[in-house]
Backbone as XML, in Angstrom:
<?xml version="1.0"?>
<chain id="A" units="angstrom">
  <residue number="1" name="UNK">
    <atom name="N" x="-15.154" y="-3.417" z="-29.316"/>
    <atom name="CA" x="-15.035" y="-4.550" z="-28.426"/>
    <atom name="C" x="-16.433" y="-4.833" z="-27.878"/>
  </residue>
  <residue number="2" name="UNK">
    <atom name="N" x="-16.891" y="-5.859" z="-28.434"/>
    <atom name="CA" x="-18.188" y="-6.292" z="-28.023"/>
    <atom name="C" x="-18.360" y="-6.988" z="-26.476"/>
  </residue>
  <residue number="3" name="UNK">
    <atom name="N" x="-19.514" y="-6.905" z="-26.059"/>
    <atom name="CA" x="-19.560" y="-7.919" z="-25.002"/>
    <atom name="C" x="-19.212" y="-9.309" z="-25.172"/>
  </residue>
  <residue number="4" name="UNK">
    <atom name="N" x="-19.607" y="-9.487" z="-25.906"/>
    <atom name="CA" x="-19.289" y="-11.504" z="-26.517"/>
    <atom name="C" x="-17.871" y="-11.413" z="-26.639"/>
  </residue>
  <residue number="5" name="UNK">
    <atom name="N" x="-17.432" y="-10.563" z="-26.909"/>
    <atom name="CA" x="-15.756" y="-10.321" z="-27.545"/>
    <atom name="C" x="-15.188" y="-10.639" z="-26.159"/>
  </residue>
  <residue number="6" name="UNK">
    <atom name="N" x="-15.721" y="-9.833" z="-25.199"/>
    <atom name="CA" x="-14.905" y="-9.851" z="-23.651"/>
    <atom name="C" x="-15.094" y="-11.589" z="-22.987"/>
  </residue>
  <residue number="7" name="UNK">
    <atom name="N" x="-16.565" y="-11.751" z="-23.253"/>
    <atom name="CA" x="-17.146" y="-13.138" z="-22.509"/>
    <atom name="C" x="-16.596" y="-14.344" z="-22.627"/>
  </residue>
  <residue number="8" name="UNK">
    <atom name="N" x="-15.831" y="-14.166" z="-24.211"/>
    <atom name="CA" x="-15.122" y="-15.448" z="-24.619"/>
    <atom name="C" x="-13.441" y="-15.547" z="-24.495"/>
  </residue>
  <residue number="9" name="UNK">
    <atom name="N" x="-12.813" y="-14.075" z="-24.068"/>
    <atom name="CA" x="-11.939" y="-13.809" z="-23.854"/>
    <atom name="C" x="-11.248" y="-14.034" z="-22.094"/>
  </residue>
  <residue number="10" name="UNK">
    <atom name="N" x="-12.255" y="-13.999" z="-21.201"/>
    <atom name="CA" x="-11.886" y="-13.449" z="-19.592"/>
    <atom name="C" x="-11.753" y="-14.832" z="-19.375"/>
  </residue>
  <residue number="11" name="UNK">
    <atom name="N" x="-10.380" y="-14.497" z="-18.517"/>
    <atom name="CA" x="-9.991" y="-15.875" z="-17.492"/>
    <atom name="C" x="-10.158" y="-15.198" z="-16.438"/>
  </residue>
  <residue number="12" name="UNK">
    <atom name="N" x="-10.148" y="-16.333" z="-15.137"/>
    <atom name="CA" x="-10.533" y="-16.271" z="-13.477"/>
    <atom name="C" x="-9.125" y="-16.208" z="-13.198"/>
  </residue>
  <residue number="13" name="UNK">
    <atom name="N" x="-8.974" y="-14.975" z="-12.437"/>
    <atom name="CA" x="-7.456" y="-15.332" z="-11.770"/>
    <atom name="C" x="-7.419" y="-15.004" z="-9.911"/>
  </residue>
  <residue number="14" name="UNK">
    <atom name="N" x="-7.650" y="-15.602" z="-9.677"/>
    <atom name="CA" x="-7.711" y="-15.384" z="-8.163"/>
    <atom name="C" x="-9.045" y="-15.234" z="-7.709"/>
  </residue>
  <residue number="15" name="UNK">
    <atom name="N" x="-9.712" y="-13.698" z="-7.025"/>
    <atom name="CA" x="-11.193" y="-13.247" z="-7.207"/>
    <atom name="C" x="-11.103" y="-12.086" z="-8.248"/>
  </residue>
  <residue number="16" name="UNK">
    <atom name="N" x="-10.574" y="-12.231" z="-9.149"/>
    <atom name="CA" x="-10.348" y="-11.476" z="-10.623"/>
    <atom name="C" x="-10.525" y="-11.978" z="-11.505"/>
  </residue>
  <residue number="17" name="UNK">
    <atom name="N" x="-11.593" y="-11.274" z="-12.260"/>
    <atom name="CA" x="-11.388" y="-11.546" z="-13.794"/>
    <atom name="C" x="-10.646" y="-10.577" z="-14.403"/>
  </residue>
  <residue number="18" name="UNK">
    <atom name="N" x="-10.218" y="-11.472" z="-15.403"/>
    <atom name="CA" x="-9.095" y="-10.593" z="-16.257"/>
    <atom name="C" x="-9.168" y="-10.632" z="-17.871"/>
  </residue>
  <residue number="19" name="UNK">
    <atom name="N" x="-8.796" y="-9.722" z="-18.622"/>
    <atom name="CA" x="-8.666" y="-10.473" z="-20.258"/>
    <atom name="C" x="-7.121" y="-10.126" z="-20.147"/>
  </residue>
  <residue number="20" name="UNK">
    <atom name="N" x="-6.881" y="-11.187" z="-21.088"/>
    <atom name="CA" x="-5.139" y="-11.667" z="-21.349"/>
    <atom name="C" x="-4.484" y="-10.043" z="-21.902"/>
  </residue>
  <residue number="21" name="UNK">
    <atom name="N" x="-3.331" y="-9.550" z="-22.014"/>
    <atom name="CA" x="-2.668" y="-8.428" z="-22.867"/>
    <atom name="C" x="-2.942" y="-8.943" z="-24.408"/>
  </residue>
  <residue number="22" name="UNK">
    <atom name="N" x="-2.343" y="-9.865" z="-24.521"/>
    <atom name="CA" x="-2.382" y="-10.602" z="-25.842"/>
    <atom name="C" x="-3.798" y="-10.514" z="-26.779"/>
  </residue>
  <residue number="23" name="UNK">
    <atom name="N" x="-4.647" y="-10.526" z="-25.750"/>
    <atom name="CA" x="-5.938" y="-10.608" z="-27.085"/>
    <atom name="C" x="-5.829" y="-8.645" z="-26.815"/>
  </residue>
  <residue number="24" name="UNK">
    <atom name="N" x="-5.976" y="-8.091" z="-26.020"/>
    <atom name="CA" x="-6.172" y="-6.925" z="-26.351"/>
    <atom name="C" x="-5.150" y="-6.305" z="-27.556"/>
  </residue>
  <residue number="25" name="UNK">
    <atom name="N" x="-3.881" y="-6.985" z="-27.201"/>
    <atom name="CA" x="-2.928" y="-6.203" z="-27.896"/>
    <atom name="C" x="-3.376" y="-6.643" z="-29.551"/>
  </residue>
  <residue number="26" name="UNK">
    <atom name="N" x="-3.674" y="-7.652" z="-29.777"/>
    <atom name="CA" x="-4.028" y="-8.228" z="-31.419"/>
    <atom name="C" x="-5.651" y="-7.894" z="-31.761"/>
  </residue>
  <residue number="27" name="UNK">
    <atom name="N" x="-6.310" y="-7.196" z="-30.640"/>
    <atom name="CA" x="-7.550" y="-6.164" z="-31.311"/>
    <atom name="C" x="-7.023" y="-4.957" z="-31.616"/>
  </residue>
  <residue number="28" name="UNK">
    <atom name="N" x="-5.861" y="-4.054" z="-30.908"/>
    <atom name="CA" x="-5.506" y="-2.819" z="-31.306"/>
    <atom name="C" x="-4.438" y="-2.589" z="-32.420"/>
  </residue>
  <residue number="29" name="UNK">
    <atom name="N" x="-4.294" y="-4.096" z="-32.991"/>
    <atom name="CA" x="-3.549" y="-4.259" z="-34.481"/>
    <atom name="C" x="-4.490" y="-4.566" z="-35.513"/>
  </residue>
  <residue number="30" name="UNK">
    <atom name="N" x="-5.268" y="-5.332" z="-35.079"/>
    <atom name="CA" x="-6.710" y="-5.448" z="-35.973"/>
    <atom name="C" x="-7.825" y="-4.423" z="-36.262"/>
  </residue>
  <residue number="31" name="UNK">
    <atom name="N" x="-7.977" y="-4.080" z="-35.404"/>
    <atom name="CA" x="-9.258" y="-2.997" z="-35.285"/>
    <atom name="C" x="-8.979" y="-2.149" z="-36.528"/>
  </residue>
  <residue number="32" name="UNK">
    <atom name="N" x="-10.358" y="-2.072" z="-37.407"/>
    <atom name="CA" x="-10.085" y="-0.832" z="-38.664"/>
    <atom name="C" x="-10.628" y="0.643" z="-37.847"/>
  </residue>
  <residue number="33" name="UNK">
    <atom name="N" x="-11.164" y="0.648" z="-37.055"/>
    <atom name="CA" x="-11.411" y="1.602" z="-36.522"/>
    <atom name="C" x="-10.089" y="2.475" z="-35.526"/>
  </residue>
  <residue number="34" name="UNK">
    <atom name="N" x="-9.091" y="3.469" z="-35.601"/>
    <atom name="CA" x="-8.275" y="4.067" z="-35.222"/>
    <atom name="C" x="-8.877" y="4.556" z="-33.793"/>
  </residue>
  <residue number="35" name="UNK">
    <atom name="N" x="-9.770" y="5.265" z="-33.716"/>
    <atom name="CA" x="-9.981" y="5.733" z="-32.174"/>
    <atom name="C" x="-10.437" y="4.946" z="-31.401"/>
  </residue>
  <residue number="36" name="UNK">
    <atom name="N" x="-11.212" y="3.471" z="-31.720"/>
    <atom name="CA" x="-11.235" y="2.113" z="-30.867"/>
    <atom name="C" x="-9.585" y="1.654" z="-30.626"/>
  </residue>
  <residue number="37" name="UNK">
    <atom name="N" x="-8.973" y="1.563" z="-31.658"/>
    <atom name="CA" x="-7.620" y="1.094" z="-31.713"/>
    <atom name="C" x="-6.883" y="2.132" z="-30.341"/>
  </residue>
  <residue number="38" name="UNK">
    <atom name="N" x="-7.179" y="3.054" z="-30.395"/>
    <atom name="CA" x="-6.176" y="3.779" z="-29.170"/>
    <atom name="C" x="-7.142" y="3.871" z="-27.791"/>
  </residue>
  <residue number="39" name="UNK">
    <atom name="N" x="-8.697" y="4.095" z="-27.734"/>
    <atom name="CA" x="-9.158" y="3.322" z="-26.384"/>
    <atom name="C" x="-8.814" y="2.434" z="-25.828"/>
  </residue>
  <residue number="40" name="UNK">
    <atom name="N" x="-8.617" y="1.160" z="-27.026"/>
    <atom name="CA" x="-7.914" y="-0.102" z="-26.433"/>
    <atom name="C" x="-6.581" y="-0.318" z="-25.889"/>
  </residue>
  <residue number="41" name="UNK">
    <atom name="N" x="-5.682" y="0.748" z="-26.460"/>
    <atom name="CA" x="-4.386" y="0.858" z="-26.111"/>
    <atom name="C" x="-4.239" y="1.434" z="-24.728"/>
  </residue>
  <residue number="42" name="UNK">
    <atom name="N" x="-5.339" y="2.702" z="-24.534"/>
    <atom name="CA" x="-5.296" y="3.450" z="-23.114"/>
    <atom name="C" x="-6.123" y="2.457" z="-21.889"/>
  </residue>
  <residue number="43" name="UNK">
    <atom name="N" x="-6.589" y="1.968" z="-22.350"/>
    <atom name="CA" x="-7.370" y="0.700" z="-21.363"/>
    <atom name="C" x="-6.416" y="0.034" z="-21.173"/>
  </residue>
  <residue number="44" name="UNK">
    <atom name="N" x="-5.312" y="-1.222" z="-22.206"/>
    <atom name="CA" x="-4.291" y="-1.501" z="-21.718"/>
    <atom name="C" x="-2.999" y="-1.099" z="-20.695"/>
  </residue>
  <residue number="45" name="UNK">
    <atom name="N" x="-3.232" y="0.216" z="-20.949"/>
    <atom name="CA" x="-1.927" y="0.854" z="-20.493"/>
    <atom name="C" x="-2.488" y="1.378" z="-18.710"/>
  </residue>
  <residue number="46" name="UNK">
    <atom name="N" x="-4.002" y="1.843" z="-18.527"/>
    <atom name="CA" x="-4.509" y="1.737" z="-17.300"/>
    <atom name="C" x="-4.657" y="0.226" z="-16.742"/>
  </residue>
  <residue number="47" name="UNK">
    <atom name="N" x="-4.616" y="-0.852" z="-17.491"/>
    <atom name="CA" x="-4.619" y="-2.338" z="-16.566"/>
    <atom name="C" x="-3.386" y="-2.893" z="-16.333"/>
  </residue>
  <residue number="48" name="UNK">
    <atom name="N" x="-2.288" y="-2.487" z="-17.216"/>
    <atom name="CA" x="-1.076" y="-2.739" z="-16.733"/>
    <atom name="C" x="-0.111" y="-2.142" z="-15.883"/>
  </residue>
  <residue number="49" name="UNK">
    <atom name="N" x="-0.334" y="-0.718" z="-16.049"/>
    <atom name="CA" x="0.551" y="0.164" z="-15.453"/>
    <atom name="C" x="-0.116" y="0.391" z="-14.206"/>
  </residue>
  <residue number="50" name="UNK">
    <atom name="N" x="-1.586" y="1.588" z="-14.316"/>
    <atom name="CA" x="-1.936" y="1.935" z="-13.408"/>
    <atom name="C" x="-2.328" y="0.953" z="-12.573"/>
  </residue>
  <residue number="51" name="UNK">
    <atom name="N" x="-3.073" y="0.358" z="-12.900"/>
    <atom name="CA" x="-3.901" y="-1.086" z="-11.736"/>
    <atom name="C" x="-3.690" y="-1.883" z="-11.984"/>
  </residue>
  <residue number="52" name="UNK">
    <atom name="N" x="-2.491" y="-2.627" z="-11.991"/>
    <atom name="CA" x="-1.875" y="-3.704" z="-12.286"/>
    <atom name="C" x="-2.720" y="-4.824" z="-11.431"/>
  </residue>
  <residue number="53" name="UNK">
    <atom name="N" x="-2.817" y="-6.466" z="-11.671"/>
    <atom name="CA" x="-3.234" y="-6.973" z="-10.519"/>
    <atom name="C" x="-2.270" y="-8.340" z="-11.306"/>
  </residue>
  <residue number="54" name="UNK">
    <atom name="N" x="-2.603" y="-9.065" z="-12.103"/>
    <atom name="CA" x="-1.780" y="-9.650" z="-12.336"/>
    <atom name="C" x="-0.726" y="-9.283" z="-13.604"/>
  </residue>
  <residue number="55" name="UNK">
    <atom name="N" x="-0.005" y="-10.201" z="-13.671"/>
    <atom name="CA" x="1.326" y="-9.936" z="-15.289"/>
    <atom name="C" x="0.842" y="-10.276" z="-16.507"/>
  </residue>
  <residue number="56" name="UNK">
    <atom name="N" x="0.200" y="-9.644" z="-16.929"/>
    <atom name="CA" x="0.013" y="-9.742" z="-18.730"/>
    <atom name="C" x="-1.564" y="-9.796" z="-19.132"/>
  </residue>
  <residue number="57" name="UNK">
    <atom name="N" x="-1.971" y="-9.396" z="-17.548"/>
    <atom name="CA" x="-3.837" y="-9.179" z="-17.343"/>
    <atom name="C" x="-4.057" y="-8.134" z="-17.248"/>
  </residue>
  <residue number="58" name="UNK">
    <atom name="N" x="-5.233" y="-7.675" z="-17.560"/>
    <atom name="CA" x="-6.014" y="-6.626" z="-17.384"/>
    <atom name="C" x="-7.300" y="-6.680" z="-16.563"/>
  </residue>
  <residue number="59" name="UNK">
    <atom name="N" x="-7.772" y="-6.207" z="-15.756"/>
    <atom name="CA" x="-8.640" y="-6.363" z="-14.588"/>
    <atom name="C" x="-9.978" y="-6.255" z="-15.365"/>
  </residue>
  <residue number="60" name="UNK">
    <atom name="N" x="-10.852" y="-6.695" z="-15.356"/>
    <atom name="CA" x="-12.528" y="-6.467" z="-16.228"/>
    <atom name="C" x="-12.799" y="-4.802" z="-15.340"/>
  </residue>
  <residue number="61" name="UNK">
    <atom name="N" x="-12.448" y="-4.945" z="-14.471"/>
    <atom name="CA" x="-13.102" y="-3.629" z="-13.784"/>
    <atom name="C" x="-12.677" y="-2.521" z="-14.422"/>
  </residue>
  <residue number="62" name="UNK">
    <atom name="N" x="-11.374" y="-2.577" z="-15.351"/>
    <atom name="CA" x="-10.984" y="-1.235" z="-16.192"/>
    <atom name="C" x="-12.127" y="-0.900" z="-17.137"/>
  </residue>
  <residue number="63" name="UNK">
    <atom name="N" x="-12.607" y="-2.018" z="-17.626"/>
    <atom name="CA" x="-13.252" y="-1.916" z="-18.794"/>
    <atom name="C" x="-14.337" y="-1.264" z="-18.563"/>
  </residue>
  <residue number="64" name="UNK">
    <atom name="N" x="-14.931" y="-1.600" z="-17.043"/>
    <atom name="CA" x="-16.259" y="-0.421" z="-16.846"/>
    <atom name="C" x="-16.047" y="0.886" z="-16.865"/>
  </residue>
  <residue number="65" name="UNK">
    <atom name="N" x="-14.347" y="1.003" z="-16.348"/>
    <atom name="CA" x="-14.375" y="2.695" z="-16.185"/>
    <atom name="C" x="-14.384" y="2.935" z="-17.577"/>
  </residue>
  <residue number="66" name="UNK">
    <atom name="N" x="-13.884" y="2.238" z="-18.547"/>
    <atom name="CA" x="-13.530" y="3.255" z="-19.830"/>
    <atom name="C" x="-15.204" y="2.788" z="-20.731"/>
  </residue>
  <residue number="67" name="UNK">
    <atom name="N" x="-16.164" y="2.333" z="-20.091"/>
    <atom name="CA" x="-17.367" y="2.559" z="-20.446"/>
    <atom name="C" x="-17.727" y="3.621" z="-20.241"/>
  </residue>
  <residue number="68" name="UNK">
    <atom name="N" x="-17.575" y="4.009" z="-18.938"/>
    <atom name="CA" x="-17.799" y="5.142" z="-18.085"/>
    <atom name="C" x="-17.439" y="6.783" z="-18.480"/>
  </residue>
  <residue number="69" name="UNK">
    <atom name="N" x="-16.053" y="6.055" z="-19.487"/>
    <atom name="CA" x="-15.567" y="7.705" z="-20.023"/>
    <atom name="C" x="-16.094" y="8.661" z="-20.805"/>
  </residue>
  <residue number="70" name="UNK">
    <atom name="N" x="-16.709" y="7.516" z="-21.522"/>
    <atom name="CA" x="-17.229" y="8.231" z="-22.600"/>
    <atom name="C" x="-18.687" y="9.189" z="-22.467"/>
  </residue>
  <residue number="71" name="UNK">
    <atom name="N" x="-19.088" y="8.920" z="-21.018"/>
    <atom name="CA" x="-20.484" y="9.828" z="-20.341"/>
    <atom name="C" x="-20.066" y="10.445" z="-19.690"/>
  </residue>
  <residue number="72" name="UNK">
    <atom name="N" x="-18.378" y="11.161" z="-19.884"/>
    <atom name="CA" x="-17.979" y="12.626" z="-19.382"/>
    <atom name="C" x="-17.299" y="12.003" z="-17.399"/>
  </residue>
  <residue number="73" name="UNK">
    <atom name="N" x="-17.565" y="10.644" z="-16.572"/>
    <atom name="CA" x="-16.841" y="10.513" z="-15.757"/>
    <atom name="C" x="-15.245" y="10.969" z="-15.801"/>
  </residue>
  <residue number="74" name="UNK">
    <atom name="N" x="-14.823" y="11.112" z="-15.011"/>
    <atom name="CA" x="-13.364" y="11.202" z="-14.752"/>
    <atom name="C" x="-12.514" y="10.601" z="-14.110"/>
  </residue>
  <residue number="75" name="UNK">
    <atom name="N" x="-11.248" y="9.564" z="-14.254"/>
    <atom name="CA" x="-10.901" y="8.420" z="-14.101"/>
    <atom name="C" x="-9.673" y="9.340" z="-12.836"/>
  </residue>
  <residue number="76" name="UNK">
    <atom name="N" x="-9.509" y="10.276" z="-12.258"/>
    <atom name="CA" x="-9.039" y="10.721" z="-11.059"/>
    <atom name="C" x="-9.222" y="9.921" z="-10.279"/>
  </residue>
  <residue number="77" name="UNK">
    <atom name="N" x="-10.522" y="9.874" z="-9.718"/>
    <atom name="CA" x="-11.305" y="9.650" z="-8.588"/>
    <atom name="C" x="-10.913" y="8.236" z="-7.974"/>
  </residue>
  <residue number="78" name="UNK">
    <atom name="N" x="-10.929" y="7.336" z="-8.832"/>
    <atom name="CA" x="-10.650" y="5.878" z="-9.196"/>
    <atom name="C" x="-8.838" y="5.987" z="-8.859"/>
  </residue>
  <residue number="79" name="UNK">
    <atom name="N" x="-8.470" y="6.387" z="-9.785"/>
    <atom name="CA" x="-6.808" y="6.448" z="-9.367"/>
    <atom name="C" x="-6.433" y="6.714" z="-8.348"/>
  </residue>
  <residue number="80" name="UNK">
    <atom name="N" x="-7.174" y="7.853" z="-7.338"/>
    <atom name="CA" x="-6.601" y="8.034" z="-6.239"/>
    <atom name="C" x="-7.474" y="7.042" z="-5.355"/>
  </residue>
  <residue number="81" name="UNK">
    <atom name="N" x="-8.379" y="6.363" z="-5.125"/>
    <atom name="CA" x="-9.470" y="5.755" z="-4.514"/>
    <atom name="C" x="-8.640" y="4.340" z="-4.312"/>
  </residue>
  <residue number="82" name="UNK">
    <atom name="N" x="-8.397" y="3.743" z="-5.899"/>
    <atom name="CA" x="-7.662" y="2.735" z="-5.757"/>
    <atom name="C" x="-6.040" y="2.739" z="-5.072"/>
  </residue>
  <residue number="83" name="UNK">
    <atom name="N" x="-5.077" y="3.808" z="-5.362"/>
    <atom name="CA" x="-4.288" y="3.821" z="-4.627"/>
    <atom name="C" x="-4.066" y="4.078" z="-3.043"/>
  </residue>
  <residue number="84" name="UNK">
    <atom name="N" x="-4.904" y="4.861" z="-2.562"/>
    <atom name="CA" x="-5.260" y="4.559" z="-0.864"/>
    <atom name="C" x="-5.845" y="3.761" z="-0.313"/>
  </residue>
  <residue number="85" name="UNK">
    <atom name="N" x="-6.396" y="2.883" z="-1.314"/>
    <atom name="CA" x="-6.665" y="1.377" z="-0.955"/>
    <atom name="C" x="-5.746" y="0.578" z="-0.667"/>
  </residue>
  <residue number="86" name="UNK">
    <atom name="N" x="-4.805" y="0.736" z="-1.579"/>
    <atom name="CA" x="-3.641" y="-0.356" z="-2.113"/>
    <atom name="C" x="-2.754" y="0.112" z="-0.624"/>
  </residue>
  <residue number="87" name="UNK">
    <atom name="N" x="-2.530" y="1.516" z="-0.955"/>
    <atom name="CA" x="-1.251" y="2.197" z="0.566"/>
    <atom name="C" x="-2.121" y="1.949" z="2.185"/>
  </residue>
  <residue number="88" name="UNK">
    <atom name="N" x="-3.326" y="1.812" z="1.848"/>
    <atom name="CA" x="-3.797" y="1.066" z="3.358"/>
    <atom name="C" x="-3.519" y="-0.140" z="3.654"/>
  </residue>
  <residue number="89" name="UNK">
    <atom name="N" x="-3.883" y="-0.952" z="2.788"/>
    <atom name="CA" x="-3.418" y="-2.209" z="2.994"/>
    <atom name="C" x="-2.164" y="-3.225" z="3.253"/>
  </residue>
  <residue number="90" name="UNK">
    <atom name="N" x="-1.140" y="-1.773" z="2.419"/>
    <atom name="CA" x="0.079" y="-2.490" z="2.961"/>
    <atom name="C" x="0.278" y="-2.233" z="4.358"/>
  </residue>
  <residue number="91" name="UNK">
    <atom name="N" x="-0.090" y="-0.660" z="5.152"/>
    <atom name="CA" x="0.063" y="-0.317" z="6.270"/>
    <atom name="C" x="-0.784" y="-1.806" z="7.220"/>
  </residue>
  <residue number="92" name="UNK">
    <atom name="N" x="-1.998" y="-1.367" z="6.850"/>
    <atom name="CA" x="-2.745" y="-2.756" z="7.705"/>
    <atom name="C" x="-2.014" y="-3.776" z="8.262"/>
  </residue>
  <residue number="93" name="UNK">
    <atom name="N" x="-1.208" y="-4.617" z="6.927"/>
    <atom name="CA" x="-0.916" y="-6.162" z="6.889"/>
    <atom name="C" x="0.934" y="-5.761" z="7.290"/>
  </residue>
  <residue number="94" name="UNK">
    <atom name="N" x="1.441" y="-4.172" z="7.374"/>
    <atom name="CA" x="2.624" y="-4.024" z="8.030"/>
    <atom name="C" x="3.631" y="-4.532" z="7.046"/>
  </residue>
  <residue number="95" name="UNK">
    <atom name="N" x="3.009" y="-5.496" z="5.728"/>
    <atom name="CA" x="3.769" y="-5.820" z="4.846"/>
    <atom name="C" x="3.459" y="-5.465" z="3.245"/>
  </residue>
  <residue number="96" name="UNK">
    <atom name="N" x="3.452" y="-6.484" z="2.453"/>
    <atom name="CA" x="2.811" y="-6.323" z="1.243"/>
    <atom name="C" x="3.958" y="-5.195" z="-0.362"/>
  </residue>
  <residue number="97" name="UNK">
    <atom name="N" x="2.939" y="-5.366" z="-0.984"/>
    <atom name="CA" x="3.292" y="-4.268" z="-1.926"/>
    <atom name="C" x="2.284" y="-3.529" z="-2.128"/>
  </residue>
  <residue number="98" name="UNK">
    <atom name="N" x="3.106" y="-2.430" z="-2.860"/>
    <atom name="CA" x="2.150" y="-0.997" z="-3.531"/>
    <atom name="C" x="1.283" y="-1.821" z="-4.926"/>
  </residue>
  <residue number="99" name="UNK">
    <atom name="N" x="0.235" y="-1.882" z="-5.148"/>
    <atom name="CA" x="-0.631" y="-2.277" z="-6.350"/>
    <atom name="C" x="-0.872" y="-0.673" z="-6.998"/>
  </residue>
  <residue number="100" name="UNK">
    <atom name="N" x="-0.033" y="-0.501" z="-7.401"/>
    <atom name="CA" x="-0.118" y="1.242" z="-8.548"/>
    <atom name="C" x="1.082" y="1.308" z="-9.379"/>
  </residue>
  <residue number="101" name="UNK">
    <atom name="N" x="1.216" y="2.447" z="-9.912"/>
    <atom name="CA" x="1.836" y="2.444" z="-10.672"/>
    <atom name="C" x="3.175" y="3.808" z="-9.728"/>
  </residue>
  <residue number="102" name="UNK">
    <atom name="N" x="3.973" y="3.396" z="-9.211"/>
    <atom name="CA" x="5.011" y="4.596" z="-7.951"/>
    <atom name="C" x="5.660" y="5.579" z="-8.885"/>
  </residue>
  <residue number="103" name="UNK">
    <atom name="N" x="5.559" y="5.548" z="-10.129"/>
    <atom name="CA" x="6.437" y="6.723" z="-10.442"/>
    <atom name="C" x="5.112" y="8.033" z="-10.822"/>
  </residue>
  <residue number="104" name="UNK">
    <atom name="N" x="3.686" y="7.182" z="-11.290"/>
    <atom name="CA" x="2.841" y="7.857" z="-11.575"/>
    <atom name="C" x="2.184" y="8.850" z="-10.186"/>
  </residue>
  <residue number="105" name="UNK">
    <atom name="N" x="2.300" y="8.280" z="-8.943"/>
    <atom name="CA" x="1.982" y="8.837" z="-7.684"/>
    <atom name="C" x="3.401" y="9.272" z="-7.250"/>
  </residue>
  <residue number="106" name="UNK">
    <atom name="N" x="4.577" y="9.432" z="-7.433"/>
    <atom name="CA" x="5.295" y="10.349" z="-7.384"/>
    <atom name="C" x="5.418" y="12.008" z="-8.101"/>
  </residue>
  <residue number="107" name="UNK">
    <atom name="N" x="4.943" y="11.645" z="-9.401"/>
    <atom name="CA" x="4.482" y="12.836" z="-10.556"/>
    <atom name="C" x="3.379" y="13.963" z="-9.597"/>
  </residue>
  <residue number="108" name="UNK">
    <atom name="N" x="2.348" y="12.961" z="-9.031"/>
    <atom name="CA" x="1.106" y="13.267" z="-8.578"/>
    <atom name="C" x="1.719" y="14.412" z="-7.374"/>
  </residue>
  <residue number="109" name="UNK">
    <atom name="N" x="2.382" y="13.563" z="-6.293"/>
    <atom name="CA" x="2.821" y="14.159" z="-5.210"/>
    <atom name="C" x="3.692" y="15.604" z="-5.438"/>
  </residue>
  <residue number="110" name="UNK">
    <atom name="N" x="4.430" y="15.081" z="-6.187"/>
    <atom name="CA" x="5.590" y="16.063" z="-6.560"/>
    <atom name="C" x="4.546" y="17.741" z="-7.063"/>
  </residue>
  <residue number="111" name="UNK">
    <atom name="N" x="3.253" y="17.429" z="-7.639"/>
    <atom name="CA" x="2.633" y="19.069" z="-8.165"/>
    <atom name="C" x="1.940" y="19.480" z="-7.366"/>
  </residue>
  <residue number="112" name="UNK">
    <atom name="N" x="1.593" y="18.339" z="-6.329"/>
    <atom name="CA" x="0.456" y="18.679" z="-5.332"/>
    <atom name="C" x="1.414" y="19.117" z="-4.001"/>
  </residue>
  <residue number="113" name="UNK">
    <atom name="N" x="2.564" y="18.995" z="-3.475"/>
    <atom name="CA" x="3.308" y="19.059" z="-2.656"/>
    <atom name="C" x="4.447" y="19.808" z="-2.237"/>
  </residue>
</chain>
């Protein structure tokens, strides 16, 4: 997945950029390369599940972390960072929703607790 690949792909959705599911999902059917083919799948599956922001988008900001993976970072830090973001904010605004993925921070709670 090239840069040009992303540049011609990202729509504006709110103060988000996003690339569609759809083009990702028809690079990880295309791609001759198998271990690009399943990065792309685990990048999907962290923009939909874990950090969801909109329905059938993927946030550009995933894409830095899974730049990031491959120089040995660890995508913890981020998961829990972003979810006490998300659980502050609903407290803050007294309303809102959870932006995570609740069964994945139930798993979490449940070994740590």
């Amino acid at each position: 997945m090239s840069e040009q690949w992303v540049v011609t792909r990202i729509k504006q959705k709110g103060d988000s950029k996003c690339i569609p599911w759809k083009n990702l999902q028809d690079l990880i059917l295309a791609h001759p390369n198998v271990r690009k083919r399943v990065d792309v799948f685990a990048l999907s599956i962290y923009g939909l599940v874990i950090f969801p922001k909109a329905l059938g988008l993927v946030d550009e900001a995933i894409s830095d972390l899974f730049d990031r993976l491959d120089k040995g970072v660890t995508p913890v830090l981020a998961i829990l960072a972003e979810t006490f973001r998300s659980l502050n904010a609903c407290r803050r605004a007294g309303e809102g929703r959870f932006l995570g993925c609740t069964q994945l921070l139930l798993v979490w709670f449940h070994s740590h607790f």
